[in-house]
PyMOL Python script that loads the backbone (N, CA, C, O; Angstrom):
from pymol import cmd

cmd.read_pdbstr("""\
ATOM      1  N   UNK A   1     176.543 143.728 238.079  1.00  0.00           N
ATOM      2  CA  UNK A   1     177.467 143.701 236.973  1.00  0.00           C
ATOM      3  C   UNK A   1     176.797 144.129 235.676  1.00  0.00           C
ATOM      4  O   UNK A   1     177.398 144.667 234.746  1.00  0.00           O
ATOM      5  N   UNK A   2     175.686 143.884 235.693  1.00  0.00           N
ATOM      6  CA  UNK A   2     174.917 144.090 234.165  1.00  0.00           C
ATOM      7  C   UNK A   2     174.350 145.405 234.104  1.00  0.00           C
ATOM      8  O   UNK A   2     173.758 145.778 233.090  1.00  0.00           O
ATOM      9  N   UNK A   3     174.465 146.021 234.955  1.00  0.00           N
ATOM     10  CA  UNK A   3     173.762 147.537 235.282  1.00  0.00           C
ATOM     11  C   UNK A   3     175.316 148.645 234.891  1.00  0.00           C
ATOM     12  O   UNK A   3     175.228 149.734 234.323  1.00  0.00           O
ATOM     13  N   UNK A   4     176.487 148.078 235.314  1.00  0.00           N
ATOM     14  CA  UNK A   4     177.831 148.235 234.680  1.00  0.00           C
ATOM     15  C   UNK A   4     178.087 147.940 233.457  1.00  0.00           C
ATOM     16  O   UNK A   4     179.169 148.406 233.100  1.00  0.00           O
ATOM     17  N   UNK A   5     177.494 147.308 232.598  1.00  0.00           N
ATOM     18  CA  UNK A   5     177.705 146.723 231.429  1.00  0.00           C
ATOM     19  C   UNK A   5     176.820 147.395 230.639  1.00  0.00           C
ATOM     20  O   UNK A   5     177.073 147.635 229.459  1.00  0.00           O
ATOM     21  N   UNK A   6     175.544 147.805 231.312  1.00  0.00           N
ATOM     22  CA  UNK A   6     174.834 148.951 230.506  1.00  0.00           C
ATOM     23  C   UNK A   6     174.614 150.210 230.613  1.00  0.00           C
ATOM     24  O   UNK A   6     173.907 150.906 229.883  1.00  0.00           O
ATOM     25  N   UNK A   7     175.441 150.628 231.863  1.00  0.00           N
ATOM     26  CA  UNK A   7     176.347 152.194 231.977  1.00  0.00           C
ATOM     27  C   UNK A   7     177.564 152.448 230.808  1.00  0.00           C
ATOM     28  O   UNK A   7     177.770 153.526 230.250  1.00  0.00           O
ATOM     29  N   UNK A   8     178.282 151.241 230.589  1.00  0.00           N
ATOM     30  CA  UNK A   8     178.947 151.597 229.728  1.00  0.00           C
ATOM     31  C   UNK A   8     178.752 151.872 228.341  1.00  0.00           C
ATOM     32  O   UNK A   8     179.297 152.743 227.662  1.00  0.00           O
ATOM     33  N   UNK A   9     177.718 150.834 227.932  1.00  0.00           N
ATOM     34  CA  UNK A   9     177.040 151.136 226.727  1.00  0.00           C
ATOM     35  C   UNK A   9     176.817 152.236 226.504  1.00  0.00           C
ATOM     36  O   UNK A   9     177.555 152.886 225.763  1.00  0.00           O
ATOM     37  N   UNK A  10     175.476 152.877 227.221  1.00  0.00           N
ATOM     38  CA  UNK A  10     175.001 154.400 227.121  1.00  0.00           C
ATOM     39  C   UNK A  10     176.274 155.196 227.053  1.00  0.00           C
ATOM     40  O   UNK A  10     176.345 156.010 226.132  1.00  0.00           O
ATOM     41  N   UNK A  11     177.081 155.115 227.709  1.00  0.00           N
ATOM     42  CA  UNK A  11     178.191 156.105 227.298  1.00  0.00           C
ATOM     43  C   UNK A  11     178.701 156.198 226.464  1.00  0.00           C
ATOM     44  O   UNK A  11     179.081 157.278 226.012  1.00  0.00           O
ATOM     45  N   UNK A  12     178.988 154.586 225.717  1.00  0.00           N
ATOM     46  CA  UNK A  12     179.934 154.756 224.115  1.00  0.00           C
ATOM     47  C   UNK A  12     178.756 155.466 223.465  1.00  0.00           C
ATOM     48  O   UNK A  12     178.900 156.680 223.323  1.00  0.00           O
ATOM     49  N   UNK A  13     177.859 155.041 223.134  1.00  0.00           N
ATOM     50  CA  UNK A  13     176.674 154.895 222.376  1.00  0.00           C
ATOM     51  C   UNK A  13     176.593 156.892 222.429  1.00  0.00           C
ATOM     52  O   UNK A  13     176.485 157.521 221.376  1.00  0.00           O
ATOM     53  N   UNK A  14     176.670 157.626 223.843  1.00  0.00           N
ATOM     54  CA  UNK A  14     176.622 159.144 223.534  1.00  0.00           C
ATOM     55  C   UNK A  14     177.848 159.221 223.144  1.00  0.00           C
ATOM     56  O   UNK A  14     177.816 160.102 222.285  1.00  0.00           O
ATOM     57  N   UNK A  15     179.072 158.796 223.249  1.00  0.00           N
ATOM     58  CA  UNK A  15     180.176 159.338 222.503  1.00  0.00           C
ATOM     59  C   UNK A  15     180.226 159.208 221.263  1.00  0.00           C
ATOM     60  O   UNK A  15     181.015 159.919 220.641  1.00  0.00           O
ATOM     61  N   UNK A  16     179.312 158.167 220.502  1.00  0.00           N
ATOM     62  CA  UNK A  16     179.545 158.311 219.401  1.00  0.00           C
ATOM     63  C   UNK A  16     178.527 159.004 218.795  1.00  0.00           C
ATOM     64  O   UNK A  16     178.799 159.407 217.664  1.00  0.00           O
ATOM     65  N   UNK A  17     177.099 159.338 219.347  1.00  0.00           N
ATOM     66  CA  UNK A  17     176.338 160.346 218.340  1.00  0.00           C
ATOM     67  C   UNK A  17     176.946 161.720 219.045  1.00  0.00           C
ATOM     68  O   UNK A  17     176.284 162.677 218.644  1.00  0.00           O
ATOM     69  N   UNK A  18     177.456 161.919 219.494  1.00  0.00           N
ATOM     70  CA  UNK A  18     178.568 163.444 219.618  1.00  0.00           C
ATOM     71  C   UNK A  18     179.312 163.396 218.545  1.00  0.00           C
ATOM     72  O   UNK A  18     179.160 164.254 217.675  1.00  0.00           O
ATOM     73  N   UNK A  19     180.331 162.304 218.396  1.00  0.00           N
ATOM     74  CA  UNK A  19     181.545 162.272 217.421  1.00  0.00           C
ATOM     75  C   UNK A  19     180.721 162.255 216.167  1.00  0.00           C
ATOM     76  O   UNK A  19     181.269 162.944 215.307  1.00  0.00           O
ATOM     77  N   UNK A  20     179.504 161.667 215.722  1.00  0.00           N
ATOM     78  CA  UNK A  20     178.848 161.658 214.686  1.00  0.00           C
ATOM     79  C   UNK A  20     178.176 163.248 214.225  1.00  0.00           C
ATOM     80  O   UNK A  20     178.433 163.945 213.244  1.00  0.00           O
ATOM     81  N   UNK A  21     177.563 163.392 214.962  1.00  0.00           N
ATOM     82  CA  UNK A  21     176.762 165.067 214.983  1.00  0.00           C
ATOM     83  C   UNK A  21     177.739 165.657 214.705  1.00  0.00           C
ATOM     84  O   UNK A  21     177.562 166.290 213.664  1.00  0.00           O
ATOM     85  N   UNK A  22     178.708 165.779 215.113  1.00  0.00           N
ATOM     86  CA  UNK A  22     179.548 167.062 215.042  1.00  0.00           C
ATOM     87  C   UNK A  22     180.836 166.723 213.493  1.00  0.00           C
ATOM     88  O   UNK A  22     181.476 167.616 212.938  1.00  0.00           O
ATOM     89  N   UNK A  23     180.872 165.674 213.238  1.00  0.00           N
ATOM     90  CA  UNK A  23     181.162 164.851 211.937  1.00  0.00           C
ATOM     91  C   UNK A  23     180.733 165.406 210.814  1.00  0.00           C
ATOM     92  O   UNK A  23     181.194 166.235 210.029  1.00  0.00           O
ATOM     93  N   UNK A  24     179.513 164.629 210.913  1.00  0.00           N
ATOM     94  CA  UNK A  24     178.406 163.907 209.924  1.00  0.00           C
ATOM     95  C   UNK A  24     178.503 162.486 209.594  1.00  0.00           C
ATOM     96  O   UNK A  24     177.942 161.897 208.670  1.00  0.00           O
ATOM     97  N   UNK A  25     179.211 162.070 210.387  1.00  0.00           N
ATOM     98  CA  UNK A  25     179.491 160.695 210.144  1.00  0.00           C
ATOM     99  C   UNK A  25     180.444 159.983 211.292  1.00  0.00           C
ATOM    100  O   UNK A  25     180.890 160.591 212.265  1.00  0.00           O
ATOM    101  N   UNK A  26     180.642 158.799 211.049  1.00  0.00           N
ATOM    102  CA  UNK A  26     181.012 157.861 212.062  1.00  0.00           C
ATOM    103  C   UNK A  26     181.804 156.384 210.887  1.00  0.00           C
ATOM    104  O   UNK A  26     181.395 156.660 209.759  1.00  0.00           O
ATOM    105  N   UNK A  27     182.212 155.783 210.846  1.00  0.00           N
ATOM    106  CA  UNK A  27     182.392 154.510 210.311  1.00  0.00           C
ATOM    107  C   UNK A  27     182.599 153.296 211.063  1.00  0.00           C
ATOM    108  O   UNK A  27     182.924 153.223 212.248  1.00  0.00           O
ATOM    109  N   UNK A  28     182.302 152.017 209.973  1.00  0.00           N
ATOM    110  CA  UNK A  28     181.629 150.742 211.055  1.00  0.00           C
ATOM    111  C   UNK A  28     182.776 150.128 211.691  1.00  0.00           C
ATOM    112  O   UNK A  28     182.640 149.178 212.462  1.00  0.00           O
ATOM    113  N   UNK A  29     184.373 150.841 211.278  1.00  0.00           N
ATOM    114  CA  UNK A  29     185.404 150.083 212.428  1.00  0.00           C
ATOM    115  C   UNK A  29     185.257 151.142 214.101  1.00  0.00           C
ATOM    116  O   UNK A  29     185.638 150.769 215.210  1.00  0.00           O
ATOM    117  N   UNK A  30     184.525 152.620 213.716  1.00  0.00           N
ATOM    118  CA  UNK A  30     184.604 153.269 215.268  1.00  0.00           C
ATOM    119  C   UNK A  30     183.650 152.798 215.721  1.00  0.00           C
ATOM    120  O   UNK A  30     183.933 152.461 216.871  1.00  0.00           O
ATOM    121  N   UNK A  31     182.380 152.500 215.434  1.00  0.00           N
ATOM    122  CA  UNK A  31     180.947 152.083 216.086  1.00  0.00           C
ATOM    123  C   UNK A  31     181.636 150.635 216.819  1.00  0.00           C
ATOM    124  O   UNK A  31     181.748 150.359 218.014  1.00  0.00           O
ATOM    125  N   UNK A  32     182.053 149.825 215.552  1.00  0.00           N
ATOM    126  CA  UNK A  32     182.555 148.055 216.916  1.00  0.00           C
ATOM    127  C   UNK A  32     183.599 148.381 217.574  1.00  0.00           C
ATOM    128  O   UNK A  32     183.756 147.880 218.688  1.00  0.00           O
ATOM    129  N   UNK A  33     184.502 149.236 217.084  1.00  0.00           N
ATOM    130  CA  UNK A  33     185.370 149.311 218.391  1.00  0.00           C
ATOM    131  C   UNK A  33     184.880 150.034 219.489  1.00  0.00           C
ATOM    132  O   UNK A  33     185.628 150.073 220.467  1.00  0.00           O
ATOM    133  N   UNK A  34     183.432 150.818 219.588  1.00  0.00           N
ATOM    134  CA  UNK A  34     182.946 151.721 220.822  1.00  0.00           C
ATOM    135  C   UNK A  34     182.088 150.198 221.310  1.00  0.00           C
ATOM    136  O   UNK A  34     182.218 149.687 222.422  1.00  0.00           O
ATOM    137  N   UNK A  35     181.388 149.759 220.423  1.00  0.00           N
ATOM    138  CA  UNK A  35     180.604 148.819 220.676  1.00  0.00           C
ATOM    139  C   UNK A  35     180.753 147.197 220.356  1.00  0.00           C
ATOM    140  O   UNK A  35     179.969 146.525 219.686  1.00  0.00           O
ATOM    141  N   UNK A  36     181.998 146.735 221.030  1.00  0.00           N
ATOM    142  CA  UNK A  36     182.054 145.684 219.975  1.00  0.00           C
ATOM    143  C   UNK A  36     180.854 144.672 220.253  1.00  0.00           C
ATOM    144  O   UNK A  36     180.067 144.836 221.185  1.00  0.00           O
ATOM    145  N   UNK A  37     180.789 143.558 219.307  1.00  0.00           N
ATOM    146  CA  UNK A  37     180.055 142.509 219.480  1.00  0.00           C
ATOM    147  C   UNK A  37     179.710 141.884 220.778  1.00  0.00           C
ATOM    148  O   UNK A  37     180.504 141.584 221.669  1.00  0.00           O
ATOM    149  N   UNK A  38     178.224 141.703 220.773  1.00  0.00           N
ATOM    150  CA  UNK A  38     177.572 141.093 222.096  1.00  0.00           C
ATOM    151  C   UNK A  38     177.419 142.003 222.908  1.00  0.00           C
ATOM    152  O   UNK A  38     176.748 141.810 223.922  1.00  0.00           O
ATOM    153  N   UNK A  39     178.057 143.307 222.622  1.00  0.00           N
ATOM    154  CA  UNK A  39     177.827 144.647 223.886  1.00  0.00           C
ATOM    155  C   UNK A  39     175.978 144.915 223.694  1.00  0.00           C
ATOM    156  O   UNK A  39     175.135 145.282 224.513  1.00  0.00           O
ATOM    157  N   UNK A  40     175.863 144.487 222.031  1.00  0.00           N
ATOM    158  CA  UNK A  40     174.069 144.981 222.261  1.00  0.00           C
ATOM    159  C   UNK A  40     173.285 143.890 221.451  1.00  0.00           C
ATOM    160  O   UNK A  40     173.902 143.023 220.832  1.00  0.00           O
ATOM    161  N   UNK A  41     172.029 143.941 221.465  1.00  0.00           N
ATOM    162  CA  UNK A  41     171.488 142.411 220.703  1.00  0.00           C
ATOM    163  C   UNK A  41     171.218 143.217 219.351  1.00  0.00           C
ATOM    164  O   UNK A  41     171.639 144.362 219.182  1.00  0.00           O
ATOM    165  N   UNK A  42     170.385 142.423 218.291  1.00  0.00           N
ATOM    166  CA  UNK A  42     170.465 142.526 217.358  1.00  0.00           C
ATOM    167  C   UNK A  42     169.525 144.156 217.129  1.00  0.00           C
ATOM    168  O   UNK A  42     169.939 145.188 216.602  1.00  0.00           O
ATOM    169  N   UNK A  43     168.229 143.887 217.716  1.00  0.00           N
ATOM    170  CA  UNK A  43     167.306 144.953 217.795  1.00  0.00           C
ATOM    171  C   UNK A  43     167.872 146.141 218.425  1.00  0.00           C
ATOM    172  O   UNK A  43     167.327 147.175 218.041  1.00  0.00           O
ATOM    173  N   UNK A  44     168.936 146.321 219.399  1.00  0.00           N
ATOM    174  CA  UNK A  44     169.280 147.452 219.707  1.00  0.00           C
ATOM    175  C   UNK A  44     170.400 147.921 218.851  1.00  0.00           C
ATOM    176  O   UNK A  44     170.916 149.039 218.876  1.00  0.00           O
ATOM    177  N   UNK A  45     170.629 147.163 218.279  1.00  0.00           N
ATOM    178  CA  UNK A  45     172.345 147.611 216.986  1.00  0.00           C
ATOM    179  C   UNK A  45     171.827 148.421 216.184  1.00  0.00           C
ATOM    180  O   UNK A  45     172.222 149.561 215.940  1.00  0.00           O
ATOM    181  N   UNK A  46     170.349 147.525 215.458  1.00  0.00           N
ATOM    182  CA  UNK A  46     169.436 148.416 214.280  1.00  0.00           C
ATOM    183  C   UNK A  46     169.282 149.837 215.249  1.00  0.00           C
ATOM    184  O   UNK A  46     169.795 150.927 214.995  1.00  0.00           O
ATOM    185  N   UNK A  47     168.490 149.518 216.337  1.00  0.00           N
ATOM    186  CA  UNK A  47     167.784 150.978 216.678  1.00  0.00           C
ATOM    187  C   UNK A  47     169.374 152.233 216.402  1.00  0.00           C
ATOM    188  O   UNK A  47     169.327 153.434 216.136  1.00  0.00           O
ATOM    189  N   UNK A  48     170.385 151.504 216.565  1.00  0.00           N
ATOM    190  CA  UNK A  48     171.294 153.148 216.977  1.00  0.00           C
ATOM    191  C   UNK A  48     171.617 153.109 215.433  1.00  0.00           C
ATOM    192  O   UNK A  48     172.135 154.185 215.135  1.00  0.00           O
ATOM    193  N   UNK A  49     171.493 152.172 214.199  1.00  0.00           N
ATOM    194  CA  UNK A  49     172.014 152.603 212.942  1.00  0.00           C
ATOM    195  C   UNK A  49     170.562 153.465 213.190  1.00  0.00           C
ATOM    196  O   UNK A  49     170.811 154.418 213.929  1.00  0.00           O
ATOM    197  N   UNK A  50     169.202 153.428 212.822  1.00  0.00           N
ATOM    198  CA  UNK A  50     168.294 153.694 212.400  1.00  0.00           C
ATOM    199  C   UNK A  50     168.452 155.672 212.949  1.00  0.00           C
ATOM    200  O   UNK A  50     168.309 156.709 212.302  1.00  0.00           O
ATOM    201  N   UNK A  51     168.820 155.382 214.483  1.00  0.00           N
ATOM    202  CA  UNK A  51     168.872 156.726 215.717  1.00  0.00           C
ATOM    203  C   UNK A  51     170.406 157.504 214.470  1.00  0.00           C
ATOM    204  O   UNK A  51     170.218 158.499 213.769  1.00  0.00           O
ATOM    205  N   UNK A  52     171.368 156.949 214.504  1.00  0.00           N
ATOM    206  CA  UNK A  52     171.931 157.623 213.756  1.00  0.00           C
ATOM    207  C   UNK A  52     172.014 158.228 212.588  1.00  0.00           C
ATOM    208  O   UNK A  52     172.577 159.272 212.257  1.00  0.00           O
ATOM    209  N   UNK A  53     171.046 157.033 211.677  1.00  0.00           N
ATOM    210  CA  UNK A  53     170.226 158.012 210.123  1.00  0.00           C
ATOM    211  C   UNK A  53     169.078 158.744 210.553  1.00  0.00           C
ATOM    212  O   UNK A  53     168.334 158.989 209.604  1.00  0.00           O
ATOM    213  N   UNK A  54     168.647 159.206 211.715  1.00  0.00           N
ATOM    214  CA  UNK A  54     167.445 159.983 211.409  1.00  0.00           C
ATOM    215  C   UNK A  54     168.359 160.792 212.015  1.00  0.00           C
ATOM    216  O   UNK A  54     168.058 161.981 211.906  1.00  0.00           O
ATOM    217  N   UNK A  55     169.885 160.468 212.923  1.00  0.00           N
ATOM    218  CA  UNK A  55     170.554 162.278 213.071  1.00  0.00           C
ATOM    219  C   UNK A  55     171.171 163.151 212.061  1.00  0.00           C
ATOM    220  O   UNK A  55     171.768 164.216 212.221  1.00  0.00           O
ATOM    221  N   UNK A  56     170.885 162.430 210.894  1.00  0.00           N
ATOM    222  CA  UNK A  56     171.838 162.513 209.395  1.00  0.00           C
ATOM    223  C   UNK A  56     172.858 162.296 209.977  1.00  0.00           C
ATOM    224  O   UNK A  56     173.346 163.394 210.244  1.00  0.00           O
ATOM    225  N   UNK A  57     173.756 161.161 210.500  1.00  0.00           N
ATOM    226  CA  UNK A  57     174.859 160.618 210.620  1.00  0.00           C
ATOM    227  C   UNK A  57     175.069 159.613 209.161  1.00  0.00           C
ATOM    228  O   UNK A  57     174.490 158.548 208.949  1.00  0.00           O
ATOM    229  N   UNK A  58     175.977 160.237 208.339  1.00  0.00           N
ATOM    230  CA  UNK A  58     176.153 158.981 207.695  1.00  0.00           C
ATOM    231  C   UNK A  58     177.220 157.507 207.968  1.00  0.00           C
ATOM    232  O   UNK A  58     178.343 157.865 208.324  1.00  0.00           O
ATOM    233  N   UNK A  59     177.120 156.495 207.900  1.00  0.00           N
ATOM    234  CA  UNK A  59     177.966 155.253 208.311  1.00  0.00           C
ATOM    235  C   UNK A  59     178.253 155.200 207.401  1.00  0.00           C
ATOM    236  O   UNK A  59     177.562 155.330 206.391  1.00  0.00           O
ATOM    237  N   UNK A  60     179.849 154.900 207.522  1.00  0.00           N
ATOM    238  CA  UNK A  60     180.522 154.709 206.475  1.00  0.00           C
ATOM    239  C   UNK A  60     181.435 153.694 206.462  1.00  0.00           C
ATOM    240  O   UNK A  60     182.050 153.618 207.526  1.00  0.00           O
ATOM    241  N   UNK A  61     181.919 152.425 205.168  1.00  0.00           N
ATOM    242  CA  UNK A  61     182.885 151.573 205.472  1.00  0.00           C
ATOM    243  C   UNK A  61     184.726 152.070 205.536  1.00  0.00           C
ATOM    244  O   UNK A  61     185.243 153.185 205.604  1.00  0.00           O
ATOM    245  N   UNK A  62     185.226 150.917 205.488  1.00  0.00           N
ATOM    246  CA  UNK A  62     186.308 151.468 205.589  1.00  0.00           C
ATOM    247  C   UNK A  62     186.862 152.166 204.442  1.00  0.00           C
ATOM    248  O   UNK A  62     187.952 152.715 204.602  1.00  0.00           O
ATOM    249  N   UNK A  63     186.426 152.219 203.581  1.00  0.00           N
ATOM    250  CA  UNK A  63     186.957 152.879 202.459  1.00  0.00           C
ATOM    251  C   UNK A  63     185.828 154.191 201.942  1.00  0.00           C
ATOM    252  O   UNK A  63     185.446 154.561 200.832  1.00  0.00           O
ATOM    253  N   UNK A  64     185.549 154.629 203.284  1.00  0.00           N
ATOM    254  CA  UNK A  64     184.734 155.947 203.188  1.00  0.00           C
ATOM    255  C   UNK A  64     183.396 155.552 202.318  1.00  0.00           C
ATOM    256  O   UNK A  64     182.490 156.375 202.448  1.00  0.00           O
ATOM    257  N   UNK A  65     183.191 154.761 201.703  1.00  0.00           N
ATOM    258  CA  UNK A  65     181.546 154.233 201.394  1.00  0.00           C
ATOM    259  C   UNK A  65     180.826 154.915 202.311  1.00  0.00           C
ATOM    260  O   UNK A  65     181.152 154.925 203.497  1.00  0.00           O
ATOM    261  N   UNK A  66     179.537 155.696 201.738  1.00  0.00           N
ATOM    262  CA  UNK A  66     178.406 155.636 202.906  1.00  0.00           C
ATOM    263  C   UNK A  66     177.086 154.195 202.434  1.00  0.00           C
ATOM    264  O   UNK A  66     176.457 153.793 201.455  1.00  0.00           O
ATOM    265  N   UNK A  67     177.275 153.895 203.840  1.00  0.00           N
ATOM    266  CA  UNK A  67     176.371 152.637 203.740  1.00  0.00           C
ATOM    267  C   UNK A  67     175.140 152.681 204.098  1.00  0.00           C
ATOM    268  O   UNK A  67     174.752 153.623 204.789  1.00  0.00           O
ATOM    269  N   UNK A  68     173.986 151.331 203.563  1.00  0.00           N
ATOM    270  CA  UNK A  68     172.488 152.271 203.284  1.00  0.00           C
ATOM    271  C   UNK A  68     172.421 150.967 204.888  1.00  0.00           C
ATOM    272  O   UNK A  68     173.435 150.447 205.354  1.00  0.00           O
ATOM    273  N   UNK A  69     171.316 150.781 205.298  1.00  0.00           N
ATOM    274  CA  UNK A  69     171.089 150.142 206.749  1.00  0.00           C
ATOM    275  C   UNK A  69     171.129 148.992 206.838  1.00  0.00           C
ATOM    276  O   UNK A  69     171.490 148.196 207.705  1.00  0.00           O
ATOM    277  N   UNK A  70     170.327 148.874 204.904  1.00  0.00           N
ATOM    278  CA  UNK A  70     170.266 147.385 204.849  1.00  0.00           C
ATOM    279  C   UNK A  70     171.125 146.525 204.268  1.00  0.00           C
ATOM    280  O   UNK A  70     170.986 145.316 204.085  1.00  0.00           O
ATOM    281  N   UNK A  71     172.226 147.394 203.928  1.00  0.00           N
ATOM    282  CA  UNK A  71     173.520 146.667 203.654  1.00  0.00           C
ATOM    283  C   UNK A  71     174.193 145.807 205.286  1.00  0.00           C
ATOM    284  O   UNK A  71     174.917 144.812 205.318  1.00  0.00           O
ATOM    285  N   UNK A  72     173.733 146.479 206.303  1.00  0.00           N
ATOM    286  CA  UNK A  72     174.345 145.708 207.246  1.00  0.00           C
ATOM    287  C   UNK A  72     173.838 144.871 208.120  1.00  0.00           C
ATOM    288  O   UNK A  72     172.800 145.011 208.767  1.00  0.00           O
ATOM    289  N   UNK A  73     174.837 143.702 208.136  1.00  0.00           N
ATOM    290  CA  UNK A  73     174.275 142.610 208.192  1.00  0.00           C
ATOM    291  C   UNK A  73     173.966 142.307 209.481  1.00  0.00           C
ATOM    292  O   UNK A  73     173.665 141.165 209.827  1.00  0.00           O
ATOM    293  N   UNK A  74     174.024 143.363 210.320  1.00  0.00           N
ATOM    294  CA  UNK A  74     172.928 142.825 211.548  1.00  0.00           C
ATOM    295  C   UNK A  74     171.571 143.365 211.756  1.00  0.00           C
ATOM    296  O   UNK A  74     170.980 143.290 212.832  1.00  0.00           O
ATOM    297  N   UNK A  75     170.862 144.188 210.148  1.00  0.00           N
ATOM    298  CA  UNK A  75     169.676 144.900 210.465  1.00  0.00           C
ATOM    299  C   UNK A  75     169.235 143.396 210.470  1.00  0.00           C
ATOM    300  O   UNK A  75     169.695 142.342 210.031  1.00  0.00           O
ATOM    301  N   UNK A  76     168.021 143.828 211.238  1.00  0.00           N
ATOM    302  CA  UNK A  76     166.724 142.924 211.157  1.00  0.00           C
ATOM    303  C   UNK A  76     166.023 142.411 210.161  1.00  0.00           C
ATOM    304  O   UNK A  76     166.403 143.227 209.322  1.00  0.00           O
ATOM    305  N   UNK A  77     165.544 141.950 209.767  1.00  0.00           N
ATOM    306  CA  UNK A  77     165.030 141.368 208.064  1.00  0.00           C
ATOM    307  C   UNK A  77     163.523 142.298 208.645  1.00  0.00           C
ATOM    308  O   UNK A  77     163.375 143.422 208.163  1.00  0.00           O
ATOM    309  N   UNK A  78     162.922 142.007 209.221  1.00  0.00           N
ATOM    310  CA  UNK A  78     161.149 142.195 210.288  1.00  0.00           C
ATOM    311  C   UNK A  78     161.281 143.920 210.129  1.00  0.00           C
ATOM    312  O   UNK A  78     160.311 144.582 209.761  1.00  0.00           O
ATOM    313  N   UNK A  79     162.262 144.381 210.371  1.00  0.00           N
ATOM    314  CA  UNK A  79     162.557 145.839 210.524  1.00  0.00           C
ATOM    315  C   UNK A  79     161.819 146.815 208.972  1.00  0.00           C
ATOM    316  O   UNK A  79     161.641 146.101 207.985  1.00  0.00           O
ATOM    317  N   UNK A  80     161.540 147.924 208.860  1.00  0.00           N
ATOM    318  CA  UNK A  80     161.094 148.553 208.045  1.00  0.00           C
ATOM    319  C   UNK A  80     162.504 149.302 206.900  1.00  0.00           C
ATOM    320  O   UNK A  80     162.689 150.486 207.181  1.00  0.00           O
ATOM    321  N   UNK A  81     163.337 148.830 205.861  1.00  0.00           N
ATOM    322  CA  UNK A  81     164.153 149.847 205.483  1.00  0.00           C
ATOM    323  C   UNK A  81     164.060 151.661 205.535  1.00  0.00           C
ATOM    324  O   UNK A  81     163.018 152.222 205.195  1.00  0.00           O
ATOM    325  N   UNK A  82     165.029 152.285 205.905  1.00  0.00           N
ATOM    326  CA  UNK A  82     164.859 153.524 205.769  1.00  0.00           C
ATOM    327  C   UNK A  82     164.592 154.360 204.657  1.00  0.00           C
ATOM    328  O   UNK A  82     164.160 155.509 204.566  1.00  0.00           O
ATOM    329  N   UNK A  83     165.064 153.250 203.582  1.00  0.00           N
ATOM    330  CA  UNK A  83     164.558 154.120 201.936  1.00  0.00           C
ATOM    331  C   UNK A  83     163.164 154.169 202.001  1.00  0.00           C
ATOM    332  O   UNK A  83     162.701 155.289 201.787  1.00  0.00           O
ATOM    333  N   UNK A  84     162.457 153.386 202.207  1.00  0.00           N
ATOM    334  CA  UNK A  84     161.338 153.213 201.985  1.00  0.00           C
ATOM    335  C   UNK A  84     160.485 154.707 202.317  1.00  0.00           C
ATOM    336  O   UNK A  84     159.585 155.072 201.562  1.00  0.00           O
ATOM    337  N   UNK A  85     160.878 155.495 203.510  1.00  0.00           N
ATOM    338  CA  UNK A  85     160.417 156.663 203.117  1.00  0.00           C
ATOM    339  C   UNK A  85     160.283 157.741 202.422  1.00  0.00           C
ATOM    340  O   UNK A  85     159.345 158.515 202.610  1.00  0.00           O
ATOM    341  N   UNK A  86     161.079 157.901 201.653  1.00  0.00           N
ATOM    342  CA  UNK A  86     161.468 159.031 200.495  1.00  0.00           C
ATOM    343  C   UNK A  86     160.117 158.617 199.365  1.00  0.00           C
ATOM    344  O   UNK A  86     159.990 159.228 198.304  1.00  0.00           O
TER     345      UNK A  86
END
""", "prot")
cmd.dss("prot")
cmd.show_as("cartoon", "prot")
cmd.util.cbc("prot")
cmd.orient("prot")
């Protein structure tokens, strides 16, 4: 069952850096509705915001905001911000 549960993942997870790439963006009601809650733990949520800012995907709220990583509240605190490189 859990090998089903993480076939499905990988699949939203490529449907949405397709829908993103070919975008430039994605927003945080399509990501939980591809992925809703508990589909991934905390460390794998960061990795696909982080996988999606290094595809220049921007995330955006519902009111078209683009949002920075550490506005959302399931990055990791331990995690490195992405500004920090510039």
């Amino acid at each position: 069952m859990s090998s089903l549960k993480i076939g499905r993942s990988h699949k939203a997870r490529k449907a949405l850096f397709t829908r993103g790439i070919r975008r430039g963006f994605l927003t945080l009601d399509e990501i939980d509705e591809a992925l809703p809650s508990g589909s991934l733990t905390d460390a794998e949520r960061w990795l696909l915001f982080y996988s999606l800012k290094a595809s220049r995907v921007e995330i955006r709220d519902s009111n078209g905001n683009t949002l920075d990583l550490a506005e959302r509240p399931s990055a990791i605190d331990s995690e490195p911000e992405l500004d920090q490189q510039h």
